[in-house]
C-alpha positions as CSV (number, residue, x, y, z in Angstrom):
1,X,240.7,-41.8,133.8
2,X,237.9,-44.0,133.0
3,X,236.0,-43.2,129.5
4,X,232.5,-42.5,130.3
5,X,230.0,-45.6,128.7
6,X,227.8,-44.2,125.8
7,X,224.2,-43.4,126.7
8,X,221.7,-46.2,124.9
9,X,220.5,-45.1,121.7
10,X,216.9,-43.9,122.1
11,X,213.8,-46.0,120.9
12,X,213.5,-45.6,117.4
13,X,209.9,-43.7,116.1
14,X,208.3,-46.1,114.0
15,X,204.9,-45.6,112.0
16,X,201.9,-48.6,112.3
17,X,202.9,-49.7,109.0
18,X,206.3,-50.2,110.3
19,X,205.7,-52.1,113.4
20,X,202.8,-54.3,111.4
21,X,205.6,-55.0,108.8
22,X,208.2,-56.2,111.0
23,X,205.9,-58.2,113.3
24,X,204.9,-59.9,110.2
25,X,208.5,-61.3,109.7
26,X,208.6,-63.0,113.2
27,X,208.8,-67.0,112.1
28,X,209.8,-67.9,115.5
29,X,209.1,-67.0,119.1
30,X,209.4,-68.3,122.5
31,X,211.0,-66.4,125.8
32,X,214.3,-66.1,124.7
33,X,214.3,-66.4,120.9
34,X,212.8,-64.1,118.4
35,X,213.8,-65.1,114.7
36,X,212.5,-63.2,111.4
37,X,212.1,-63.9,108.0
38,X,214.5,-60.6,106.5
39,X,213.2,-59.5,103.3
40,X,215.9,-58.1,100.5
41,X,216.2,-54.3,100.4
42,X,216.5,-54.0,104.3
43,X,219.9,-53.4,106.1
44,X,220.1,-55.8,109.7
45,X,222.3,-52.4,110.4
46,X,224.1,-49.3,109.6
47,X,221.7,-48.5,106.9
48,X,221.0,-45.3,105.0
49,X,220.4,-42.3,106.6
50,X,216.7,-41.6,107.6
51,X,215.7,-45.4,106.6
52,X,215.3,-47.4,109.4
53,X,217.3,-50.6,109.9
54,X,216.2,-54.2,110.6
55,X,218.3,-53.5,114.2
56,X,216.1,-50.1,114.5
57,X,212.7,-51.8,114.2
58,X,213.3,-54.2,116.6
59,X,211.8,-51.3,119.1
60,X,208.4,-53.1,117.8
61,X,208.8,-55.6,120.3
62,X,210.4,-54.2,123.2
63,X,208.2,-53.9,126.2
64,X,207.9,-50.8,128.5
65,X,211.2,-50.3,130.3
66,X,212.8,-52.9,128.8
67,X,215.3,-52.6,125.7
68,X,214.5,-54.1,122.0
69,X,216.1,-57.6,121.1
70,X,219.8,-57.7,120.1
71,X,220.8,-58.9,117.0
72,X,222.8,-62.1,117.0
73,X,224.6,-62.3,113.5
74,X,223.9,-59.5,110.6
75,X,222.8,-60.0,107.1
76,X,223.5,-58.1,104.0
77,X,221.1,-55.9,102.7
78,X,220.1,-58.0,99.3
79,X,220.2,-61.0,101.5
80,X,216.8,-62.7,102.7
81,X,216.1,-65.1,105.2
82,X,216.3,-66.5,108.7
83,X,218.1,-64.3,111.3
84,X,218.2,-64.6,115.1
85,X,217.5,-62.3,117.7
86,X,217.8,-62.6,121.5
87,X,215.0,-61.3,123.6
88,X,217.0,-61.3,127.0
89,X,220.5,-60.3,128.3
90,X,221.4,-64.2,129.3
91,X,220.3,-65.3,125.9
92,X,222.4,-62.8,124.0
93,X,225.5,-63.3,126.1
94,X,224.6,-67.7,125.6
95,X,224.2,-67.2,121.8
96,X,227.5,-64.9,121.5
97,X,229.6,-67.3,123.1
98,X,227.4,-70.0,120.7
99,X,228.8,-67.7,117.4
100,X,232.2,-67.9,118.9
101,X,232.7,-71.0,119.2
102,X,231.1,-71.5,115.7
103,X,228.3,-73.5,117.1
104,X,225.8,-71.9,115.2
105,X,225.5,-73.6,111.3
106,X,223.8,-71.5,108.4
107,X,222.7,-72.8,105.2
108,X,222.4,-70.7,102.3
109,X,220.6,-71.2,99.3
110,X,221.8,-69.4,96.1
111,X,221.4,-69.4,92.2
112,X,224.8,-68.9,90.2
113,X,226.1,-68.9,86.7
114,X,227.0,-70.0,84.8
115,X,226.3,-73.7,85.9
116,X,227.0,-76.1,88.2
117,X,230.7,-76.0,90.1
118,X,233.5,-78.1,89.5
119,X,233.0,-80.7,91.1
120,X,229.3,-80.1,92.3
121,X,230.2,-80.3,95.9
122,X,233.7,-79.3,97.7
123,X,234.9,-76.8,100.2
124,X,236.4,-73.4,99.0
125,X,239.1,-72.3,101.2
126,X,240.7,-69.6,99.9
127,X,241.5,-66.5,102.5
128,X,240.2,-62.9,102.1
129,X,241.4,-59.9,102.8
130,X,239.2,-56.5,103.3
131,X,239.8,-53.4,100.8
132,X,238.0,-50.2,101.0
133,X,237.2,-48.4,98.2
134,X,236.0,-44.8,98.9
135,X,233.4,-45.3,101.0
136,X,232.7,-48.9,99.9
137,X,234.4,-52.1,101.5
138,X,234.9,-55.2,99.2
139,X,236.5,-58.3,100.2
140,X,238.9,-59.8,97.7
141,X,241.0,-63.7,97.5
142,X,244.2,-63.2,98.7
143,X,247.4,-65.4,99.1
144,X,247.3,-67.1,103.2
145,X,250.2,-65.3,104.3
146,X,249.3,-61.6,103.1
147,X,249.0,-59.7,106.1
148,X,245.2,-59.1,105.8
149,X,244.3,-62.2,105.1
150,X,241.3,-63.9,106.7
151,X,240.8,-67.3,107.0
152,X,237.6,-68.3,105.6
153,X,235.8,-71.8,104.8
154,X,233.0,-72.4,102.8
155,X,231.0,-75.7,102.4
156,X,228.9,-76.5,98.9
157,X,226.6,-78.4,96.9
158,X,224.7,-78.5,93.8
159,X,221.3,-78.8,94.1
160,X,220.4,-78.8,90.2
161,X,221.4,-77.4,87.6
162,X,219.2,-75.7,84.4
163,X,219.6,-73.0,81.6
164,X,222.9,-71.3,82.7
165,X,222.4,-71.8,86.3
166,X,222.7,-74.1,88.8
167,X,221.2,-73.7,92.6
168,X,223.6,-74.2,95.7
169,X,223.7,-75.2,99.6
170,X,225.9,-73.1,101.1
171,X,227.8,-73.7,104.7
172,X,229.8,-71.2,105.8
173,X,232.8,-72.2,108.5
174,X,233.2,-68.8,109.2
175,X,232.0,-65.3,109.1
176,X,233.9,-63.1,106.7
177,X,232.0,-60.0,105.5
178,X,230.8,-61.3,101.6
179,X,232.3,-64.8,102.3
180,X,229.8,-66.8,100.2
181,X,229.8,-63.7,97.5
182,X,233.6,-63.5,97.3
183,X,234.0,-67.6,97.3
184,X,231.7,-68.3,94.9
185,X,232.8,-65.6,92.3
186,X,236.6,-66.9,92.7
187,X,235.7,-70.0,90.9
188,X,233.9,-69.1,88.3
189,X,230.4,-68.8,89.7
190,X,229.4,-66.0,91.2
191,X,226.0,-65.6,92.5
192,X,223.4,-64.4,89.8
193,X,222.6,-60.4,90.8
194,X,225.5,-60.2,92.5
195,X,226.6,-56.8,90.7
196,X,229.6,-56.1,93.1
197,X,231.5,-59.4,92.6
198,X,230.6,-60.1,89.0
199,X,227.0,-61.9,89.4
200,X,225.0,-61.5,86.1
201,X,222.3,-59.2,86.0
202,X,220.1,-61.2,83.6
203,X,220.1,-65.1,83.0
204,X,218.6,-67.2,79.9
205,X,217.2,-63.8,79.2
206,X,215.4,-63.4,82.3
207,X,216.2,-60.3,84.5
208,X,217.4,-60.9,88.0
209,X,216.0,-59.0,90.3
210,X,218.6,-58.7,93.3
211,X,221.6,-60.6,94.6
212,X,220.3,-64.3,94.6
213,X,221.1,-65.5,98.0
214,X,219.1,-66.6,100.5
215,X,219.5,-68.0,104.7
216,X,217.4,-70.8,104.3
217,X,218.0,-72.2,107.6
218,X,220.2,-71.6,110.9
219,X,220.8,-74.7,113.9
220,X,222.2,-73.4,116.9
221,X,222.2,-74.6,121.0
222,X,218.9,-73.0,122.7
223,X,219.7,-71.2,125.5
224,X,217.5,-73.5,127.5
225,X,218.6,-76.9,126.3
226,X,219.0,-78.8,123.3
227,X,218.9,-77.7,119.9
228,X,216.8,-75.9,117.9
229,X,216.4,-75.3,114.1
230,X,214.7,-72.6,112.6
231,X,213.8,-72.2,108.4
232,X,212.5,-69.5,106.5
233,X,211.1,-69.9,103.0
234,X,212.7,-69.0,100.2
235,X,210.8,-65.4,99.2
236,X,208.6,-65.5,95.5
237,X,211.2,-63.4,93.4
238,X,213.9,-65.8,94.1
239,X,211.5,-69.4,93.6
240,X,210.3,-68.0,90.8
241,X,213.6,-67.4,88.8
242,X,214.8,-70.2,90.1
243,X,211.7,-72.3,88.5
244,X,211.8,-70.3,85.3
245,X,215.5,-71.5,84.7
246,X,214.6,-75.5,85.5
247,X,216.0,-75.1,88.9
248,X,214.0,-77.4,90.6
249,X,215.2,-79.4,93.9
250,X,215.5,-83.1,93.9
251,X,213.5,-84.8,96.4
């Protein structure tokens, strides 16, 4: 006997200041595509009860009838920047197959301590394995043939470096939950705010405000032809830190 398919969730009730806040993120639009600018604090999903999710106030958009935009790829919650949403079926089920075949790059920008990486630039490929820990879920290095593991691959290069801090491109391979936090932290530099994987809390005596990582960009085949590339700024609290501690970007 066939299991019944779940009903679709109803429209989420958003306020004005909701729907003005989340069309105010939209960086880029066209008939398939809608990308946004995520602000820290905001889960893409799965949130906290009675706070609406990034996922949830995609109902802004949605036209009579019709259902809201699908997520393509999640952030987490202390995360900012770029992140893609399909507007139609056809584009969802193009850009899935896209994330499958890993034809989608992201580049991350990110401040850690307590310098630069040795060397400056490399690849990290150390597999990860998922642990839950009540009801929390960390990701932790593991040996390649644990049975967990996870392959995982990340891509990096110093930018600059300052006062106990240097600033990062990131290119993730591939798409473990916490990859870049986890990588990062197992050698030596974790990301500055990064509470959960060792990230310092305050750097050259300046307090940092939240997990200092940021999708700066994300290149990907559009669903009608070609490719596209999509950036969204870095947001103030993270440029500024990262200009208090020297961290400027060679031209």
């Amino acid at each position: 006997m066939r299991t019944p398919p779940k009903p679709p969730k109803p429209p989420a009730l958003l306020t004005a200041e909701e729907i003005a806040f989340v069309r105010g993120l939209v960086i880029y639009e066209d008939e398939a595509l809608l990308a946004l600018a995520k602000p820290p604090g905001i889960s893409s999903q799965g949130g906290k009860k009675g706070v609406n999710t990034l996922d949830e106030l995609l109902w802004a958009f949605a036209r009579p009838g019709k259902a809201r935009p699908r997520l393509i790829h999640r952030l987490d919650r202390d995360t900012s920047g770029v992140i893609l949403t399909a507007k139609t079926q056809p584009a969802a089920g193009f850009l899935g197959k896209a994330m499958m075949a890993r034809k989608i790059k992201k580049t991350y920008r990110a401040i850690v301590t307590p310098g630069a990486p040795e060397p400056r630039s490399g690849t990290i490929e150390t597999a990860l394995r998922r642990e839950e820990i009540g009801r929390e879920a960390y990701m932790r290095v593991c040996a390649p043939d644990h049975p967990d593991a996870e392959t995982a691959f990340t891509r990096y290069r110093t930018l600059a470096e300052g006062t106990g801090a240097a600033l990062v491109e990131l290119e993730p391979q591939t798409g473990r939950m916490h990859q870049l936090r986890v990588h990062l932290a197992s050698i030596g530099r974790p990301i500055a705010g990064d509470a959960r994987y060792g990230g310092a809390l305050t750097v050259a005596g300046e307090p940092v405000p939240r997990l200092m990582l940021h999708a700066v960009a994300l290149s990907f085949p559009h669903p009608g032809g070609g490719m596209k590339r999509i950036e969204a700024p870095v947001p103030v609290d993270m440029a500024e830190l990262a200009a208090r501690l020297g961290l400027a970007e060679r031209g």
